[in-house]
Structure formats: structure tokens, C-alpha cells
C-alpha positions in Angstrom: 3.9 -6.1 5.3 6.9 -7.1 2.9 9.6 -9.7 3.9 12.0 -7.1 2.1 14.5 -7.3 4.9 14.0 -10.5 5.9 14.7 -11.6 2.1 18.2 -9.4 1.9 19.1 -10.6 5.7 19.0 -14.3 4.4 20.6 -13.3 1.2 23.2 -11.3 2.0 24.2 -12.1 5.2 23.6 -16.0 5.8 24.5 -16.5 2.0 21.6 -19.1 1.5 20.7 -20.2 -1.8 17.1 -18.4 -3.6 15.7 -21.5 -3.7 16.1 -21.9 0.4 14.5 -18.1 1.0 12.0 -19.1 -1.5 10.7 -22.2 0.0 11.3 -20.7 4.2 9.6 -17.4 2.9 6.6 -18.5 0.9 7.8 -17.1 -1.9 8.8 -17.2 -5.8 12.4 -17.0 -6.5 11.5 -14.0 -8.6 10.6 -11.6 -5.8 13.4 -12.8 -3.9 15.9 -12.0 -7.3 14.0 -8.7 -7.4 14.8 -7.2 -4.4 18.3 -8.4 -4.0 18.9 -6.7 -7.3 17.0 -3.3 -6.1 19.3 -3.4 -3.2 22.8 -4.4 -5.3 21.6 -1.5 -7.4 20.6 1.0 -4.5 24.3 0.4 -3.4 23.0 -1.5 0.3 25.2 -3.6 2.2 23.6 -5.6 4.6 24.7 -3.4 7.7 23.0 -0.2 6.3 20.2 -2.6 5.6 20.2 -3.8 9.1 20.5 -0.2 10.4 17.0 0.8 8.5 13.5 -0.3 9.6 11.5 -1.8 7.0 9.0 1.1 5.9 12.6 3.3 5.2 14.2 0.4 3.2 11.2 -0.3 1.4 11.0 3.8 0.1 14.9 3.4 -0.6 13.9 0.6 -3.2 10.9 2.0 -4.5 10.7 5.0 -4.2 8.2 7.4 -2.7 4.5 5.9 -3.3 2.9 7.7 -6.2 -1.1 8.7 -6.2 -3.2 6.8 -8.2 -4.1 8.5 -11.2 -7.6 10.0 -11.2 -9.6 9.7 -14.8 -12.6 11.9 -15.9 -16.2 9.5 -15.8 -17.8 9.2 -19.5 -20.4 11.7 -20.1 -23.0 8.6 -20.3 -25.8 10.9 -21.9 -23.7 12.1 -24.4 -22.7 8.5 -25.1 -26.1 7.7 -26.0 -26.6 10.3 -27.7 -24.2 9.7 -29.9 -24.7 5.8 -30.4 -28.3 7.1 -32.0 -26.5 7.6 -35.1 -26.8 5.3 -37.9 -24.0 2.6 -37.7 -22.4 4.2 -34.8 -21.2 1.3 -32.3 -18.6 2.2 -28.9 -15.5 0.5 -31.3 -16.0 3.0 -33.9 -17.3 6.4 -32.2 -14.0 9.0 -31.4 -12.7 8.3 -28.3 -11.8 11.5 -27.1 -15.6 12.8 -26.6 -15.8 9.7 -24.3 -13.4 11.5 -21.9 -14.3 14.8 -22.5 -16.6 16.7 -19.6 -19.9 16.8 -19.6 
């Protein structure tokens, strides 16, 4: 699980320095700038922070998960087929017949 609220309890409410959370967290100084601007931006103080558990803090700064984005498999015969031809290599055959359905 993230150390989201962890990382904006130590930040904005016991005022330590990145370089503290960093170092107590196991973490890069970047991911700790990150969220503490995702939360400046989202408008979060750390009372409506402290209010939220961490699965509805972490949707408020992301957002809502989004599906991983499905791709049609080569037609492999049709690949072949076409890498017959004289001088035909995968760098120089179309590319859209690779993603086209069998």
C-alpha cells in the first residue's frame, strides 16, 4: 500500500523537511514532492486529509483507476506471409496489416 497519508501527515502537519520524510519513509524526495503537490493542487488541508482513509485519498489524487488498454495479437501467418516477398524485412513492411484481424 502507498505512504500517501503518511507522507502529507509529516508534511503538513509536523512541518518536517523532504529530506527527513524521505530518509524515515524509504523514499526519494521526488515522490514525497509529488504528492504534496497533488494534494496543494487537490485543495487538501491536512484535517480533510486526516478525515479520509487511504484508498479515498489516494482516488482524490489520481483519480479513478483506468483499464489497461487491450491491443489486437498480430496475425502471425499473415506476417509470414508477407515477409516472403523479396526485400520485405518487419522495419519496412506497413504497419497497419500487423494490427489488423486475422
Amino acid at each position: 500500500m502507498r505512504k500517501i497519508k503518511e507522507i502529507l501527515r509529516l508534511t503538513l502537519d509536523a512541518k518536517l523537511p523532504y529530506e527527513q520524510i524521505a530518509a524515515s519513509l524509504q523514499l526519494s524526495k521526488g515522490v514525497i514532492s509529488k504528492y504534496v503537490k497533488l494534494a496543494s493542487t487537490a485543495g487538501l488541508d491536512w484535517p480533510a486529509i486526516a478525515a479520509m482513509d487511504e484508498g479515498a485519498l489516494e482516488r482524490q489524487l489520481l483519480g479513478p483507476a483506468r483499464s489497461p488498454v487491450v491491443y489486437a495479437p498480430p496475425d502471425y501467418g499473415q506476417v509470414h506471409v508477407e515477409l516472403r516477398g523479396k526485400g520485405v524485412t518487419l522495419s519496412n513492411r506497413p504497419t497497419n496489416t500487423i494490427l489488423a484481424p486475422g
